[in-house]
C-alpha positions in Angstrom: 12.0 2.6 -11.8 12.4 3.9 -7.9 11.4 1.5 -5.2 8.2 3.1 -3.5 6.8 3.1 -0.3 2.9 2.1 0.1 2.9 5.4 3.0 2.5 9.0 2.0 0.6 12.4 1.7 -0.7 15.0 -0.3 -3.0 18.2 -0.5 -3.5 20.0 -3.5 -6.0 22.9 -3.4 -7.4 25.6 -6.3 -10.1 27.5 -7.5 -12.4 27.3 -10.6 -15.2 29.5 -11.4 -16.7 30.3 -8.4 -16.2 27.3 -6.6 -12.9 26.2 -4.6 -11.7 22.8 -4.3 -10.0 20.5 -1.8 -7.9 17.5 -2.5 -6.3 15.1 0.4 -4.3 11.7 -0.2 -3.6 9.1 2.5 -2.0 6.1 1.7 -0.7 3.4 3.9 0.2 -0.4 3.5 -2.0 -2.2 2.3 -2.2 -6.1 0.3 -3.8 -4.9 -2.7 -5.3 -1.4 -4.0 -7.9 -0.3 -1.7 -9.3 3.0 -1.9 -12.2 4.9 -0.1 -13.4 7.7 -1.8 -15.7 10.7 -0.8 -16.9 13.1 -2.8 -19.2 16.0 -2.3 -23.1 15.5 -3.3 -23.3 16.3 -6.9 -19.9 15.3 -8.0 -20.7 11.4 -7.8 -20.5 11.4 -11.5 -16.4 12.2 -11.0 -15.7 8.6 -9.4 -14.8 6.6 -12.2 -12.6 8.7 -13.5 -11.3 9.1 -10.0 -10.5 5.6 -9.7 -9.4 5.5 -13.4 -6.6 7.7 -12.6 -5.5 6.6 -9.1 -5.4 2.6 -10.6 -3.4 3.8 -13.4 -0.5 5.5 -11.1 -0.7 3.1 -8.1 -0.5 -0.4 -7.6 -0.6 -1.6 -3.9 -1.9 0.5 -0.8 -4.7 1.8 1.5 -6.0 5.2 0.2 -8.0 7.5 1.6 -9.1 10.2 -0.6 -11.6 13.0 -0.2 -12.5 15.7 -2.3 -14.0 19.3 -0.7 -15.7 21.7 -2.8 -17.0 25.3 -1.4 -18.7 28.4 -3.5 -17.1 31.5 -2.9 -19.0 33.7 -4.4 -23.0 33.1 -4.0 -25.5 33.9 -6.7 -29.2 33.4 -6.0 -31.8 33.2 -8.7 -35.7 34.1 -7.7 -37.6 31.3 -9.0 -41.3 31.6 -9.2 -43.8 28.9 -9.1 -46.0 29.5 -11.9 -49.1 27.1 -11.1 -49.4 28.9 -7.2 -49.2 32.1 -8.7 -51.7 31.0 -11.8 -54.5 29.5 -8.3 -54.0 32.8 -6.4 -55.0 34.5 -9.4 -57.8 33.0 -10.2 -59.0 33.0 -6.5 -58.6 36.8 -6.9 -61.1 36.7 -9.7 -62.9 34.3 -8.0 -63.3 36.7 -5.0 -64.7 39.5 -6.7 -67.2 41.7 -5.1 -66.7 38.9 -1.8 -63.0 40.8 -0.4 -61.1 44.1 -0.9 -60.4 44.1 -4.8 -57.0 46.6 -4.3 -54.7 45.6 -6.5 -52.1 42.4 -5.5 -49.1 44.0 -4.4 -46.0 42.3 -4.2 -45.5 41.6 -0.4 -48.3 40.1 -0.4 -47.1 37.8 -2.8 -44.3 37.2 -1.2 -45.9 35.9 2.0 -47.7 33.1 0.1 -45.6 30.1 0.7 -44.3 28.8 -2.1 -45.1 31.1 -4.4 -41.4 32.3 -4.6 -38.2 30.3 -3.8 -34.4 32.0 -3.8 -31.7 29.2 -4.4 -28.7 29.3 -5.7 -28.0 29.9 -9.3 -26.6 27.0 -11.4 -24.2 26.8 -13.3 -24.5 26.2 -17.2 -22.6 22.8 -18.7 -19.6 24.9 -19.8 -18.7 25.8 -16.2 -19.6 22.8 -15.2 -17.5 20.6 -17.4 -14.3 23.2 -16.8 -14.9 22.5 -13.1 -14.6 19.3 -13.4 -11.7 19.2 -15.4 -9.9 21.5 -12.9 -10.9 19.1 -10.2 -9.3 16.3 -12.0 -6.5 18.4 -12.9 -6.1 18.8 -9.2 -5.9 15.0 -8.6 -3.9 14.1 -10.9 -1.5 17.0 -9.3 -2.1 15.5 -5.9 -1.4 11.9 -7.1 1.7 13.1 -8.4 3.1 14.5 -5.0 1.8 11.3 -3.4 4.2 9.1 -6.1 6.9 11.8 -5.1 6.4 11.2 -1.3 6.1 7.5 -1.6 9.1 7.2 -3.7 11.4 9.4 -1.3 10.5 7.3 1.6 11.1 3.8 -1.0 14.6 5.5 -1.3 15.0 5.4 2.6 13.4 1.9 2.8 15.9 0.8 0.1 18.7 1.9 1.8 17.6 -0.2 4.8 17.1 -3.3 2.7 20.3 -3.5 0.6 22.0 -3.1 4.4 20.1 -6.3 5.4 20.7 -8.1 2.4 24.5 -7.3 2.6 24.4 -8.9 6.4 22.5 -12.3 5.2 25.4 -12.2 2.6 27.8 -12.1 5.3 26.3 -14.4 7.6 25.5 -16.7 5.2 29.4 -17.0 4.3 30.4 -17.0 7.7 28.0 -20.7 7.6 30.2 -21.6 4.6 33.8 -21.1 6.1 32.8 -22.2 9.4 35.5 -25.4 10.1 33.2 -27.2 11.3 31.6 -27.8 8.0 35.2 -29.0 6.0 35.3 -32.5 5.6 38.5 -33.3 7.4 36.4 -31.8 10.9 33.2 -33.8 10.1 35.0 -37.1 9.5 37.0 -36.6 12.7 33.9 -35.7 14.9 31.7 -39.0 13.3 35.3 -41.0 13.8 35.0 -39.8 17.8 31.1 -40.3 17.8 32.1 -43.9 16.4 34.6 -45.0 18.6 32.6 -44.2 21.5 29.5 -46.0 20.4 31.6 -48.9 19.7 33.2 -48.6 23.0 30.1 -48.6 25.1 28.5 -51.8 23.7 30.6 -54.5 21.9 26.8 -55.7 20.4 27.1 -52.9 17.2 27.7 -53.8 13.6 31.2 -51.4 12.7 30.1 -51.2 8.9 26.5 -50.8 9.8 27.8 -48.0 12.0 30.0 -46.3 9.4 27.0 -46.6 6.9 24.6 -44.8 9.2 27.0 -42.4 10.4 27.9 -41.1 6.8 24.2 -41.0 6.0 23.7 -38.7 8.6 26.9 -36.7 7.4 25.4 -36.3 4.4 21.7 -35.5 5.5 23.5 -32.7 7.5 25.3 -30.8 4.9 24.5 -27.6 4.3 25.9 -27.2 0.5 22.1 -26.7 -0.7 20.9 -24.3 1.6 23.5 -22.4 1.5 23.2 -22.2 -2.1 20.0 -21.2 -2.4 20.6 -18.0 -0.1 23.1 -16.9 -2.3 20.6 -17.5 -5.3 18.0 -15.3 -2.9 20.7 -12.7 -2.2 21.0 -12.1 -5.9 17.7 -12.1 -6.4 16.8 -9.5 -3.9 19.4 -7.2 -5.6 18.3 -7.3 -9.0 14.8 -6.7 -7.6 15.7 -3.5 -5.8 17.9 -2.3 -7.8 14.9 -2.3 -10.8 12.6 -0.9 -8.7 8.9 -0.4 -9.1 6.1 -2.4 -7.8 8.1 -5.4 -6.4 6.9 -5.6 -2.7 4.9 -8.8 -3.4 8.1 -10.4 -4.8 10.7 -9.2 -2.1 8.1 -10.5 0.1 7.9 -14.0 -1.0 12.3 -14.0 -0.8 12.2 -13.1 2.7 9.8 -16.3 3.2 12.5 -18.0 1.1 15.3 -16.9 3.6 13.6 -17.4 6.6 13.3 -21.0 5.1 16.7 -21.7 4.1 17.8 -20.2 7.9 15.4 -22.3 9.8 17.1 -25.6 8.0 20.4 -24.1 8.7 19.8 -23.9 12.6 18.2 -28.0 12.8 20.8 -29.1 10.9 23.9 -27.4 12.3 26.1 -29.2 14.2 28.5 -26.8 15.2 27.6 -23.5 17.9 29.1 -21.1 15.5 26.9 -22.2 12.5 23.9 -22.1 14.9 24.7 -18.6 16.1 25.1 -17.4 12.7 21.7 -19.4 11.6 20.0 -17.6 14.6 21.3 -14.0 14.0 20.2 -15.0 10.0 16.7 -15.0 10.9 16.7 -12.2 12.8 18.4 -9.9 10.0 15.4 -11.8 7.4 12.4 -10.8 10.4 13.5 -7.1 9.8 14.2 -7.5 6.4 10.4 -8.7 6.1 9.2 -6.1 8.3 10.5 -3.5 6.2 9.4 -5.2 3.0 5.8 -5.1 3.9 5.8 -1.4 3.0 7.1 -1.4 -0.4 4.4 -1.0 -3.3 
């Protein structure tokens, strides 16, 4: 599976019966699935399936989608009210002998209000139910472009990641050969360190020294951290390179970096190493940045 981005667009527009149909898709970053869904009045019965189908091709993101439907072709029906024409009627037999007794004519039917309504024709349930299934049709089109769009721009995005992963590789080995981590260079600097403590005041214990001094040596190695960025390193790769919906996960591993490099920087001992520890949280800030759109 592709790495995909959480940002993208898509339109998808077509006609069924007489009515013509809209789709847009906006998705940006987003924690979980969020989506905010407007439909035209009447179509509310679409919604679960709407949701149904967006929730099974996406994971993660903000969606808007919106749904426009317009009749091209207008058909209106007459529709007559029975019970007002049935009471003007009867007050025509009622009136007998009272008014004119000419004949109703139409137009003068017409001017009663309510007695006759024009509206437009429905549909019967077979147009209906092909309508709807042209509408969904029509998503699930839409939603595909939207995947497409996403995953083009999770191509890009992966490009960009794999380069910062490569460069917390390469800083992280640059901590590892530094000299000033070999054990020949630490004993030296803890021998000078000594020698002037001892030098300064005749009052200190030499073995108590040593013993506190090595301590310290050893509460300052960096073996386990940088360990654990190499185990992160490989991590990240195998995540990327199988893709999907692994934003939540990358995520977490740039927290894991930015761990590991913070512990780098307090315990170094050496400018080079701090450097490096400096410029590896940097590279893990933009590698975080970018994560944050990933599905």
């Amino acid at each position: 599976m592709a790495l995909q981005s959480m940002t993208g667009f898509a339109r998808r527009e077509g006609t069924s019966g007489r009515g013509r149909w809209v789709w847009e898709l906006r998705s940006v970053n987003g924690k979980g699935l969020d989506v905010r869904l407007r439909l035209p009045p009447g179509l509310e019965r679409l919604e679960t399936d709407v949701r149904k189908s967006i929730a099974d091709r996406l994971s993660r993101g903000n969606l808007q989608v919106s749904l426009s439907l317009s009749v091209e072709e207008s058909r209106v029906e007459v529709v007559v009210n029975q019970d007002a024409l049935t009471a003007v009627l009867a007050l025509r037999d009622q009136l007998v002998g009272i008014v004119d007794p000419a004949p109703l004519r139409l137009e003068s039917l017409m001017a009663v209000r309510g007695l006759v309504e024009f509206k437009e024709a429905e549909e019967d349930e077979d147009a209906v139910a092909a309508r709807d299934a042209d509408i969904m049709a029509g998503l699930e089109a839409a939603l595909g472009d939207l995947r497409d769009m996403r995953r083009q721009e999770g191509d890009a995005l992966g490009k960009v990641l794999h380069g910062h992963v490569a460069t917390i590789e390469t800083l992280t080995s640059t901590v590892e050969r530094d000299p000033s981590r070999s054990p020949q260079e630490i004993a030296a600097r803890l021998a000078t360190q000594v020698a002037m403590l001892l030098d300064g005041s005749s009052g200190l214990d030499r073995d108590r020294l040593h013993a506190e001094a090595a301590l310290l040596a050893t509460k300052a190695d960096l073996r386990e951290e940088i360990d654990r960025l190499k185990a992160h390193v490989a991590a990240a790769r195998d995540l990327m390179s199988k893709g999907g919906p692994v934003g939540r996960k990358l995520d977490f591993l740039a927290q894991e970096f930015n761990r590991e490099s913070n512990t780098i920087c307090s315990k170094s001992n050496a400018a080079a190493v701090t450097a490096a520890g400096i410029e590896l949280k940097v590279v893990i800030d933009q590698f975080r940045e970018q994560v944050q759109n990933l599905e």
